[in-house]
C-alpha positions as CSV (number, residue, x, y, z in Angstrom):
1,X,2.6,5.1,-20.7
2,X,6.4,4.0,-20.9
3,X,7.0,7.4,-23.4
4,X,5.5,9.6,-20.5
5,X,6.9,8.1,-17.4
6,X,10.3,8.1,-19.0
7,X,10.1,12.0,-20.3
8,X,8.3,13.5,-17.1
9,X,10.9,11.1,-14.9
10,X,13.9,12.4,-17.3
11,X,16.6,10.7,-19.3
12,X,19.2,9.7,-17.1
13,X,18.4,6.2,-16.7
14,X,18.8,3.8,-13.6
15,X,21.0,0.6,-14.8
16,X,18.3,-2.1,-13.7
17,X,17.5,-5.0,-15.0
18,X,14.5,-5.5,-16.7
19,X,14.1,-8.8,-18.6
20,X,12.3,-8.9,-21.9
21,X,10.7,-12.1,-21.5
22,X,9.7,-14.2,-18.2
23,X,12.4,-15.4,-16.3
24,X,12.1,-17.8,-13.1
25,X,11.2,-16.4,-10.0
26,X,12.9,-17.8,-6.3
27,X,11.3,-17.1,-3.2
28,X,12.8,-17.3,0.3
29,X,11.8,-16.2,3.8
30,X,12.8,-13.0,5.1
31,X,12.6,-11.9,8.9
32,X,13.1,-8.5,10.6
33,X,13.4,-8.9,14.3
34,X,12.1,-6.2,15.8
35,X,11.6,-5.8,19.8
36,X,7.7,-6.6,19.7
37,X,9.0,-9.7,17.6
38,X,9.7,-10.8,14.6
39,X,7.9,-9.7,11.5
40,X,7.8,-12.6,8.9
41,X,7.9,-12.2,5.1
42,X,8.9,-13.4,1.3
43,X,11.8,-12.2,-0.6
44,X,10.9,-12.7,-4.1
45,X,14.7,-12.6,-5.8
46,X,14.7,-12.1,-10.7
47,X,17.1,-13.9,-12.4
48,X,19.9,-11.6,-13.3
49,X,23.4,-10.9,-12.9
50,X,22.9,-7.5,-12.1
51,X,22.0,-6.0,-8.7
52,X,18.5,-5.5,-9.1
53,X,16.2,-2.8,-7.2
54,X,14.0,-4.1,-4.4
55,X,10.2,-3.2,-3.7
56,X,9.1,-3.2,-0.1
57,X,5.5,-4.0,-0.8
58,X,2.9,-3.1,2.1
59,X,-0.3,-4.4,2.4
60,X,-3.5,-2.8,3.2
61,X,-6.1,-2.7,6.2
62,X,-7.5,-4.7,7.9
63,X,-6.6,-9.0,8.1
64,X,-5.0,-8.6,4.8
65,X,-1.5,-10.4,4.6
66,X,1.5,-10.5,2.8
67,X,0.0,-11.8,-0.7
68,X,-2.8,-9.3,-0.3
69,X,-5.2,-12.1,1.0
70,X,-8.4,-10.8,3.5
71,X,-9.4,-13.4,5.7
72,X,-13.3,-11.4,5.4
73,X,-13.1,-11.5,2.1
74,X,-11.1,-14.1,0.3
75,X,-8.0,-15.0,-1.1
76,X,-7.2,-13.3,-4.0
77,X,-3.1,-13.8,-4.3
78,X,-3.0,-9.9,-5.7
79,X,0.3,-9.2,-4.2
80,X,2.3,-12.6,-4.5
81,X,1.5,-11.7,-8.0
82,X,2.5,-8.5,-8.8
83,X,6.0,-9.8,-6.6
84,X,5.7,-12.3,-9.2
85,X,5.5,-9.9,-12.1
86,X,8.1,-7.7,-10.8
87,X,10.6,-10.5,-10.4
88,X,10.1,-11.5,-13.8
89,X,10.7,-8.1,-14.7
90,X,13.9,-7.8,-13.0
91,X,13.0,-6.5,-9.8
92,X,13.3,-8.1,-6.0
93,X,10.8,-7.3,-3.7
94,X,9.7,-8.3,-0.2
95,X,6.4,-8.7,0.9
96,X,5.3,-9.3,4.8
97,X,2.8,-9.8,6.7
98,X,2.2,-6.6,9.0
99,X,2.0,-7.4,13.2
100,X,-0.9,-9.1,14.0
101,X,-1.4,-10.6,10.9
102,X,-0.7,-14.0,9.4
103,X,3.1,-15.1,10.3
104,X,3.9,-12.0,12.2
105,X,0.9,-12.6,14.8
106,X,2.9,-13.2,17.7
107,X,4.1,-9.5,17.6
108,X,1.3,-8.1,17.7
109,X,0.7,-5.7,20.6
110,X,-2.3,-5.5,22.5
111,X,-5.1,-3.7,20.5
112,X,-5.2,-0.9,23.1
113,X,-1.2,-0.5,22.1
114,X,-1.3,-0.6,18.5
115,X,-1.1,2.5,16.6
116,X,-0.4,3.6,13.4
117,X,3.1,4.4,13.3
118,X,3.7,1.1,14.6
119,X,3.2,0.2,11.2
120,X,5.1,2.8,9.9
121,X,8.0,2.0,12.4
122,X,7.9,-1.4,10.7
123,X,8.1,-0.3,6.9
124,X,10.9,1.8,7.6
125,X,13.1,-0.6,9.6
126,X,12.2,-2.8,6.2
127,X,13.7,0.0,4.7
128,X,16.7,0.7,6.5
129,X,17.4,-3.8,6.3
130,X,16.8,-3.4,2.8
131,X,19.2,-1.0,2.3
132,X,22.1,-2.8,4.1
133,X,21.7,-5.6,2.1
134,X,24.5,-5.2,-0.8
135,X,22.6,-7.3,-2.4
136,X,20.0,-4.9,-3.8
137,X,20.0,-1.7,-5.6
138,X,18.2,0.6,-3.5
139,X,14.6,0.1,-1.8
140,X,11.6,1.2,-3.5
141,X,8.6,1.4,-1.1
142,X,5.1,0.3,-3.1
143,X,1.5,0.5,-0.8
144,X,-1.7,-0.7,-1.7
145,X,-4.9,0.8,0.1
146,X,-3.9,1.9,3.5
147,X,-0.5,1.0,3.1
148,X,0.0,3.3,0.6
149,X,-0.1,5.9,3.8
150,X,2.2,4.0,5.4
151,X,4.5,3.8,2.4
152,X,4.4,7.4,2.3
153,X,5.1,8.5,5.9
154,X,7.8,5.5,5.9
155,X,9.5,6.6,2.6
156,X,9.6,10.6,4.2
157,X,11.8,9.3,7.0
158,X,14.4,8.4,4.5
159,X,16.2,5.6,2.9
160,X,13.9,4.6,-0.3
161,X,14.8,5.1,-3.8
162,X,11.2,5.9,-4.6
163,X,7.6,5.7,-4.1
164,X,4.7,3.3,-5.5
165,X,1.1,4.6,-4.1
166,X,-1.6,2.0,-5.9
167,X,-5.2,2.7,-4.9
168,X,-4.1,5.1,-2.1
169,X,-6.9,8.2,-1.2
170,X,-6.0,11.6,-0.8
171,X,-8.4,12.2,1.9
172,X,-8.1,12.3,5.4
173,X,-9.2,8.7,7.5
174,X,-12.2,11.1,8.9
175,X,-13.6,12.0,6.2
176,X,-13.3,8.6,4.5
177,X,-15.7,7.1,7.2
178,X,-18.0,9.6,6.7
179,X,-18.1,8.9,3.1
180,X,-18.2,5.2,3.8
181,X,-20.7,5.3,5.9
182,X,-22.5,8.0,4.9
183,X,-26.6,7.4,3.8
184,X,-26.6,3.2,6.1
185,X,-27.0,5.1,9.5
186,X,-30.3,5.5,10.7
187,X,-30.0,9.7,11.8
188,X,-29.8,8.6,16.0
189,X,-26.5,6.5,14.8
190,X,-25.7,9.1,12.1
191,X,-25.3,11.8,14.8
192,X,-23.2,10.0,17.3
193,X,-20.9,8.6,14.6
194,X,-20.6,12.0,14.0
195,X,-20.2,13.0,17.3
196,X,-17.3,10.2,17.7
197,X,-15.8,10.8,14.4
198,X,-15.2,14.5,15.9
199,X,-14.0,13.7,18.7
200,X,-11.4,11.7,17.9
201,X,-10.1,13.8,15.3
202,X,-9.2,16.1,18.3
203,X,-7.8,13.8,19.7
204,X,-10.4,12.9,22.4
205,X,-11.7,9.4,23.3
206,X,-14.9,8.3,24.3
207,X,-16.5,5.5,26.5
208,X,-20.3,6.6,24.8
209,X,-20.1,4.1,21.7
210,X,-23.1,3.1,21.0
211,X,-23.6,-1.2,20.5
212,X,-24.4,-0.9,16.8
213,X,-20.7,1.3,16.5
214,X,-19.2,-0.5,18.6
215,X,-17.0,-2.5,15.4
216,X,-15.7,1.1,14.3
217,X,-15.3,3.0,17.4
218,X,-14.7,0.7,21.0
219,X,-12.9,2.4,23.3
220,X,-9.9,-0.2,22.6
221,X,-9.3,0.8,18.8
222,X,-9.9,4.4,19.9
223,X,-6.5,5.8,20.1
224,X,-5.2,3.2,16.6
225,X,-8.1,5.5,14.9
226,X,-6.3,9.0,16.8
227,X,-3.0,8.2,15.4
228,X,-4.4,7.3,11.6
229,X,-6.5,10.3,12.1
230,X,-3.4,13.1,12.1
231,X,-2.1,12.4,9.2
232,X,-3.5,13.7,5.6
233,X,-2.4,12.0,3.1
234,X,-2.0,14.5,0.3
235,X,-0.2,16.5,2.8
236,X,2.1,13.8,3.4
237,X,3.2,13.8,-0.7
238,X,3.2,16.7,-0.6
239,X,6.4,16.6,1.6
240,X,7.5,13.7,-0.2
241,X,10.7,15.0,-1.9
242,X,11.2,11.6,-4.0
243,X,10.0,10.5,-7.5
244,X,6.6,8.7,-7.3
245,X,4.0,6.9,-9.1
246,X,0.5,7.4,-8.4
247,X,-1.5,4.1,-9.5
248,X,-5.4,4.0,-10.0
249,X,-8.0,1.3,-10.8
250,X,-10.4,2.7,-13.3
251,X,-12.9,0.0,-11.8
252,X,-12.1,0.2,-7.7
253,X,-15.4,0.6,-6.2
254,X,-13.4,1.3,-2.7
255,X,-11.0,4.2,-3.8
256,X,-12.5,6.2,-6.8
257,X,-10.4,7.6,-9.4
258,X,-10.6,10.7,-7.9
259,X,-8.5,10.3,-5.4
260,X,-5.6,9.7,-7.6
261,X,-6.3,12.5,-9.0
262,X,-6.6,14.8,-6.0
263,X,-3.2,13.0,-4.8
264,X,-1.7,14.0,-8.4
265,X,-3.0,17.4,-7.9
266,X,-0.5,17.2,-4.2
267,X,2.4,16.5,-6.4
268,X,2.1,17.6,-9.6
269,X,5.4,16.1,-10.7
270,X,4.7,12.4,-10.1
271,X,3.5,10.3,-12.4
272,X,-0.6,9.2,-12.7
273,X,-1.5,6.4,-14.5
274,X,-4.7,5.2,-14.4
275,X,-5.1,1.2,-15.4
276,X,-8.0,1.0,-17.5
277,X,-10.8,-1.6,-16.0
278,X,-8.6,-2.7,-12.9
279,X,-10.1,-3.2,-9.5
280,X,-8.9,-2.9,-5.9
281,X,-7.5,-6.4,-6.0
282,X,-5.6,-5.5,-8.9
283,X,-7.4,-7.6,-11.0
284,X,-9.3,-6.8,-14.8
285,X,-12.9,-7.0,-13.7
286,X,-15.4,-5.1,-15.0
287,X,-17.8,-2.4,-12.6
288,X,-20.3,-5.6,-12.1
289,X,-20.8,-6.0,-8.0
290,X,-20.8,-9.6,-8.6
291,X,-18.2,-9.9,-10.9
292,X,-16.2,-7.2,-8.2
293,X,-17.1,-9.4,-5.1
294,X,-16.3,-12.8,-6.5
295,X,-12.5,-11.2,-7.9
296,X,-12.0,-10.8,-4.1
297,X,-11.6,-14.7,-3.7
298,X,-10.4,-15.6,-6.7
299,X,-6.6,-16.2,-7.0
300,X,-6.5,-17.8,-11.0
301,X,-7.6,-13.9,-11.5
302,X,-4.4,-12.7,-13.7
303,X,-3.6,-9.0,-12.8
304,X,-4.9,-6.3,-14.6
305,X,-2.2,-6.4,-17.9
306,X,-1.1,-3.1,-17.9
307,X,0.0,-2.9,-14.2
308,X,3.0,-4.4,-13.9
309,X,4.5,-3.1,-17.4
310,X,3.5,0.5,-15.8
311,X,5.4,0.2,-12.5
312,X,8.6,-1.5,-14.1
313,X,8.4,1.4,-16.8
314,X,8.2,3.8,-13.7
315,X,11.6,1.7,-12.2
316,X,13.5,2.2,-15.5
317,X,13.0,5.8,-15.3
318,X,14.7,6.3,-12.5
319,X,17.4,8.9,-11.6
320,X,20.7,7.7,-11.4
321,X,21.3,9.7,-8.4
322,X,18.2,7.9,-6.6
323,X,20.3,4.4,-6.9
């Protein structure tokens, strides 16, 4: 994977460092103060002399926070690990928890308020602090899930190096609810999540949500779901004029592989690698619900091997220029 990223990325090389062996790894708080207040996260710093590259790492939807822990489903430390990883590779990164979430609660807005380029507003003011700091490289922006959408739309607005999309869907958020919910309706609930689903991609709310739809569609998260809802995110690479890496979990049973592929398909020039037996939480776990469930809340998972080696391949290959 190293030959392939390197040769389809080119040969001039970006001087980071990249340690051959495992090197300690120093963590310190990080804020961005931000007018709806002040979004908390970890600043994960490699030992090296040289000025190392720095990863924004987003997490994805939902109560997940800055280690890529779900408060519905478990703790899983996916993303304090691959900061881990990375810093013993050579590479800084920050990692946050997103408004509303963990640390950075008290800036939440109200639900009614929140949409999702107030996400997107966030990563790219990380952006634009990263890239003030002199003591960093360049940014590199890396989302998992959903925030692999909001890594996107963040990076187009300039300022990152690069792009890292791991397990993000080419689809639009429409037509992954139908998908998700597609065959556990009964067909009176079926047509008006239809009928809502529509809607809302036209941009129209509703106050006609049924009880039993009321967790996906009250009339509070309505216009959150109309802002997620204009943007396609193989669209949004499309536009994406910087070099990126398109990550993919052979074993993810919530983003199949062939959304990777359909993103890859977007932009032809980034790199796909697809990471044989890894799951959504990053972790080697074979396509066993059990085994898949219980890897949600099990942080002495390791990541899946490859992972890490495959991003920090994808850092070395960088342009010179993108520094």
């Amino acid at each position: 994977m190293a030959s392939t990223s390197q040769r389809l990325l080119g040969a001039a090389v970006m001087a980071v460092a990249v340690a051959g062996q495992a090197a300690e790894v120093r963590e310190q708080a990080i804020v961005l103060d931000t007018a709806g207040g002040a979004i908390a996260g970890t600043l994960a710093l490699p030992d090296t002399k040289t000025k190392p590259l720095v990863v924004l790492i987003i997490a994805g939807s939902g109560p997940t926070d800055r280690d890529g822990n779900n408060s519905l489903a478990g703790r899983n430390d996916s993303l304090k690990l691959l900061a881990a990883a990375l810093a013993e590779g050579g590479v800084a990164s920050v990692r946050y928890d997103k408004r509303g979430i963990g640390a950075s609660r008290a800036a939440a807005p109200s639900e009614a308020a929140l949409r999702f380029d107030t996400y997107v507003d966030d990563a790219a003011a990380w952006v634009a602090k990263l890239q003030a700091d002199a003591r960093f490289a360049a940014p590199v922006l890396l989302g998992h899930s959903e925030g692999a959408l909001i890594a996107t739309v963040a990076a187009r607005r300039g300022g990152a190096a690069a792009l890292v999309s791991v397990a993000g869907v080419a689809r639009r958020p429409g037509a992954i609810l139908r998908t998700q919910l597609a065959g556990k309706l009964p067909p009176d609930l079926a047509a008006a999540n239809e009928r809502i689903l529509a809607g809302l991609e036209q941009g129209a709310t509703t106050q006609d949500v049924p009880p039993a739809l009321a967790a996906f569609y009250r009339p509070s998260v309505q216009p959150y779901l109309i802002s997620w809802m204009q943007y396609d995110p193989a669209a949004q690479l499309a536009a994406l004029k910087l070099p990126t890496l398109i990550v993919q979990g052979t074993t993810d049973i919530q983003v199949g592989a062939g959304e990777a592929s359909a993103l890859k398909a977007a932009r032809p020039d980034a790199v796909l690698a697809l990471v044989p037996g890894m799951n959504h939480v990053l972790k080697a776990v074979p396509a066993d619900p059990q085994k898949q469930l219980a890897s949600y809340a099990d942080p002495a998972l390791p990541l899946a091997p490859q992972l890490a080696g495959i991003i920090l391949d994808f850092l070395r290959g960088l342009p010179a220029a993108q520094r």
